[in-house]
VOGUDO-560726 format. One record per residue (C-alpha): x, y, z. Coordinates in steps of 0.1 Angstrom, whole numbers, padded with zeros to 4 digits, always signed. Each point is the difference from the previous one (the first is absolute). Layout:
// residues N
XYZ...
//
This chain:
// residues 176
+0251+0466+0894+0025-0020-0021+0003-0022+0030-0037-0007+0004+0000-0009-0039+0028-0026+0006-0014-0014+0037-0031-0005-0025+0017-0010-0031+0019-0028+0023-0031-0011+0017-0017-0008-0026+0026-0019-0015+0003-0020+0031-0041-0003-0005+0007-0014-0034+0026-0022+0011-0017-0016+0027-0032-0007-0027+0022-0015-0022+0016-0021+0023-0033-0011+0015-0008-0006-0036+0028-0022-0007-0005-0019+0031-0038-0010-0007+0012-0012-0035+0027-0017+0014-0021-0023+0029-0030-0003-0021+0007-0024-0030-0022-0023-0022+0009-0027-0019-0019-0001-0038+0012-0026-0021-0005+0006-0039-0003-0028-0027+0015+0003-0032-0016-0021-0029+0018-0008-0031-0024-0017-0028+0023-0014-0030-0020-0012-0031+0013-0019-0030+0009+0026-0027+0005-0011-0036+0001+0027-0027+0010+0003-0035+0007+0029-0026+0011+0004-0035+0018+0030+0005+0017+0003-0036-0023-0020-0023+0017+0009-0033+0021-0026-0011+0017+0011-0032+0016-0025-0023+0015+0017-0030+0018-0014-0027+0017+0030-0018+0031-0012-0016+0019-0034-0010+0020-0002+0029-0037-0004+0020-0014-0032-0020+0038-0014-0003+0006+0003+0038-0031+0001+0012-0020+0029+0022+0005+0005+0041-0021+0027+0017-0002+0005+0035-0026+0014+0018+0010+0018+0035-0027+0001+0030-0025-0019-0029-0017-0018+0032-0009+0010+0031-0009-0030+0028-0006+0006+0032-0006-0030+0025+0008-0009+0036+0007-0035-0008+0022-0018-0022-0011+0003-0037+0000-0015-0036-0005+0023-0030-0013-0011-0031-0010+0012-0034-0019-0014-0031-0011+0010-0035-0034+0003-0008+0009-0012-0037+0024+0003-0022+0014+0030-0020-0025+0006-0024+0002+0034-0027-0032+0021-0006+0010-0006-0035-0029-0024-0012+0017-0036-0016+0035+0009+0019+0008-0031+0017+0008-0002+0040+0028+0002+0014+0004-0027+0028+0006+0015+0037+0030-0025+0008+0019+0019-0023+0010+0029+0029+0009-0011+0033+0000+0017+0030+0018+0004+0031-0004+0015+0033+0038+0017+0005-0001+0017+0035+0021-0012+0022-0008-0024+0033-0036-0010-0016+0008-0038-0005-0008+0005-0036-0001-0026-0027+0022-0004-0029-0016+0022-0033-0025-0024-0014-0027+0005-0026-0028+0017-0001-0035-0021+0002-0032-0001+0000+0000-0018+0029+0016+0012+0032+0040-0001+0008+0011+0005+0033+0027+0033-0002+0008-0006+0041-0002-0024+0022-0008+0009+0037+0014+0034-0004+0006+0019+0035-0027+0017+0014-0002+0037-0011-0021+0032-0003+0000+0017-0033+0029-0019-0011+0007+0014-0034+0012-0027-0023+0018+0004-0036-0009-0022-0025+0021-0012-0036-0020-0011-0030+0023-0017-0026+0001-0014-0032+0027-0024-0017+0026+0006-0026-0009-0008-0034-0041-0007+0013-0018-0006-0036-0035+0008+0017+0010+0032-0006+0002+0006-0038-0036+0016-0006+0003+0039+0005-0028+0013+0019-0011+0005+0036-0008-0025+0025-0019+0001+0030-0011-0025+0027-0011+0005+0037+0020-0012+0032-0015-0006+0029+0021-0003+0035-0011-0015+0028+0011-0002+0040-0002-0032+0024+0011+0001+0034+0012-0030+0022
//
């Protein structure tokens, strides 16, 4: 009996391997050819974000309004664009206080500054209500994360009237 189950068990496999191989031989002679198209659409992309849109100024001690104030802003813009850039900003007025009869404080007193690295960025100039170019055809980038310095200068006499100032920024993107 065990030899009957083994003749069997061994036919069989020869069955099996003679499918297969007749298998594998009608794949192999019988090929088509399909060719496939791949389509790759690339549309302008221009974006911008005020990530950190706090910009505090604070003049706390003597040393501040003899030496002036620094503050920089990490990832404070966000650009993304596939071409070659400029970033700008602009004031929509001057600092004014909600304190009624407190006079303004004119915007060209801080300057600003784009300080990341490899952005073709201007030297710090003053703010206005009128736009300043930040960078100049700034590389191509997706959510390029750019740190920003807002400064004011030693010994500024703009700053005398306590109080708290406020005026809105607006940047703007342009590509190339």
């Amino acid at each position: 009996m065990k030899t009957t189950t083994k003749f069997l068990a061994t036919a069989a496999a020869f069955a099996l391997l003679g499918m297969s191989t007749a298998t594998v031989r009608a794949q192999t002679t019988a090929s088509s050819i399909t060719p496939a198209v791949v389509t790759v659409t690339l549309i302008d992309i221009l974006a911008i974000a005020v990530t950190v849109p706090a910009v505090p100024i604070t003049f706390t001690t003597v040393n501040d309004y003899q030496n002036g104030r620094s503050v920089n802003i990490p990832l404070h813009v966000t650009v993304s664009s596939n071409r070659p850039y400029d970033l700008k900003v602009k004031a929509n007025s001057e600092l004014t206080s909600l304190v009624v009869g407190t006079p303004a404080i004119p915007i060209n007193n801080i300057s600003v500054q784009v300080t990341t690295p490899s952005m073709n960025a201007a030297a710090a100039q003053p703010l206005s209500t009128s736009d300043i170019t930040l960078t100049s055809s700034s590389p191509a980038a997706m959510a390029k994360a750019i740190d920003v310095t807002y400064s004011t200068a030693p010994g500024n006499s703009a700053f005398v009237n306590t109080g708290v100032y406020t005026a809105n920024l607006t940047y703007s993107v342009t590509s190339h």
